[in-house]
C-alpha positions, 0 to 999 in steps of 0.5 A, spaced: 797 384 731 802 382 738 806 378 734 802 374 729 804 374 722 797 375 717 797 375 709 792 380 709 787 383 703 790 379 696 786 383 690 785 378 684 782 378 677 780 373 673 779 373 666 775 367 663 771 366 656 764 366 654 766 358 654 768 358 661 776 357 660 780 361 664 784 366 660 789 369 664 790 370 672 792 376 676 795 378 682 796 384 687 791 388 683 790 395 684 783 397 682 784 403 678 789 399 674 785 393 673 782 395 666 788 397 663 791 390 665 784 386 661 787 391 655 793 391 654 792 382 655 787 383 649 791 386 644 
C-alpha cells in the first residue's frame, strides 16, 4: 500500500512425530492440497 513492499500471508505445515522430531517442513501450501502432500511424504 503507497509504495511500501510486505510479504503477506506465508501457508505453512509442519510434519512432526509422536517423539517431537520434526519430519518434513512445507512452504507456500495451498490448503486443499496439504493432505496429499502428507500422503505422498509417507509412502
Amino acid at each position: 500500500m503507497y509504495g511500501k513492499v510486505y510479504e503477506g500471508i506465508i501457508r505453512s505445515m509442519f510434519l512432526i512425530d509422536e517423539a517431537g522430531f520434526l519430519l518434513e517442513v512445507w512452504y507456500k501450501i495451498h490448503p486443499e492440497k496439504s493432505s496429499q502432500l502428507v500422503k505422498e511424504f509417507l509412502r
